[in-house]
N, C-alpha and C positions, 0 to 999 in steps of 0.2 A: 836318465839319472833320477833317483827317486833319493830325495832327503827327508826324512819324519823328523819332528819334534812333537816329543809332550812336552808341553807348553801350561803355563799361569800368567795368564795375562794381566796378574797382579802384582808376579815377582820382579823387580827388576834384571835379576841374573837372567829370567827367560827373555825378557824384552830385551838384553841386549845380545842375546846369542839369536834369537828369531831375528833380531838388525844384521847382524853380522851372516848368516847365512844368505839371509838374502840381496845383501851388498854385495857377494859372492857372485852374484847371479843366477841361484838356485828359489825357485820357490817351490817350499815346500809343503808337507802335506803335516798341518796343525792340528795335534788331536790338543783338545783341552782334556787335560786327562780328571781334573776333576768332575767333568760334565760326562767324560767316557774313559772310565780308567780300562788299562789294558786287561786282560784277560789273567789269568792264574798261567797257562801256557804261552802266551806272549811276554810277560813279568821275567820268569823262570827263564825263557832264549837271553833275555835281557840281560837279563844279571849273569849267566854261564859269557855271553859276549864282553861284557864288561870285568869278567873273573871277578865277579862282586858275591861275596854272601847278603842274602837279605837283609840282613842286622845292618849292612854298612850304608844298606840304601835308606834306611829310615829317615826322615827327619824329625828333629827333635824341634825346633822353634816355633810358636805358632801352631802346632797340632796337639793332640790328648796323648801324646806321647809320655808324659810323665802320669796322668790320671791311671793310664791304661797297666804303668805298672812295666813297659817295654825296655827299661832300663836291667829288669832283672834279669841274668843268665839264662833263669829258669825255661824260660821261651826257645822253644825248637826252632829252624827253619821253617817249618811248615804252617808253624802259629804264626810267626813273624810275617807269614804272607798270608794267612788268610787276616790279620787284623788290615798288612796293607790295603787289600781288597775292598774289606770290608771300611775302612777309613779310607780312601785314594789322598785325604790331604798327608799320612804318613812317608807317601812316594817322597822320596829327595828328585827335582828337579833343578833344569830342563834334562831329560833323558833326550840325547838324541843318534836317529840313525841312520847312517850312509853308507854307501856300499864300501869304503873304506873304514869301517868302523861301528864301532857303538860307543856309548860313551857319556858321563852324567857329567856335564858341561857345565862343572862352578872350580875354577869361578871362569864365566862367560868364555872368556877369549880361546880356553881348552877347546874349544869347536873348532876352531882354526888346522888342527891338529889332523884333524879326522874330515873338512870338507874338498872337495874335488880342486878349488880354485881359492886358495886359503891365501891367496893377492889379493885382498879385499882394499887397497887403499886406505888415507888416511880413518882412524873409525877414534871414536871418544862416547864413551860410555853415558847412558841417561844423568851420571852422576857428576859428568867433567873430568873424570878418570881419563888421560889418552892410553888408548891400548896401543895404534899403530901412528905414528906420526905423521908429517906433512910428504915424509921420503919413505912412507912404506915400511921402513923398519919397527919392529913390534918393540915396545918399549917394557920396560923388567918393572 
């Protein structure tokens, strides 16, 4: 069973979906996509998998998303991923993938959804957030 996440090991939504995967009992294989962002042909499976348009994967906080002007219409699909490319902090993460799925995992606990053993026991967020309580039930 092979699980990938792109990962930020600075965001905490990554850090609590990379906890939760592998509370799972999966470890997986951690690309830092800012250190290695995915390909233009690995991106594009990505987002068809996720029935995402690239527009929807951008992030806007934290990145040159507004300098760059990405808010305008005018931007193609095509522009929209070569600026991702060309920026990878634009990527909205943690993107992650399992053979049940793909899927941009915010907020955190949507991984649940898509892992092989989505029993992960009680789990509580870097923040004190509980997601799954003391009974295992996923809390709203």
């Amino acid at each position: 069973m092979t699980v990938t996440i792109y990962h930020n090991p600075y965001c905490g939504t990554s850090r609590n979906t990379l906890a939760m995967i592998r509370q799972s009992g999966e470890e997986p294989q951690v690309i830092e996509y800012l250190k290695t962002p995915p390909s233009r042909d690995k991106l594009v499976e990505m987002l068809a998998a996720m029935k995402m348009a690239p527009r929807d994967l951008l992030r806007e906080k934290g990145t040159s998303y507004a300098e760059l002007g990405l808010g305008d219409p005018k931007w193609t699909d095509a522009e929209i991923l070569d600026f991702m490319l060309a920026h990878p902090i634009l990527i909205n993460r943690p993107i992650v993938v399992t053979p049940l799925g793909v899927l941009l995992a915010r907020p955190s606990e949507a991984v649940l959804d898509i892992l092989p053993n989505p029993n992960i026991g009680p789990f509580i967020k870097d923040d004190g957030e509980i997601i799954i309580d003391a009974d295992g039930k996923r809390v709203a």
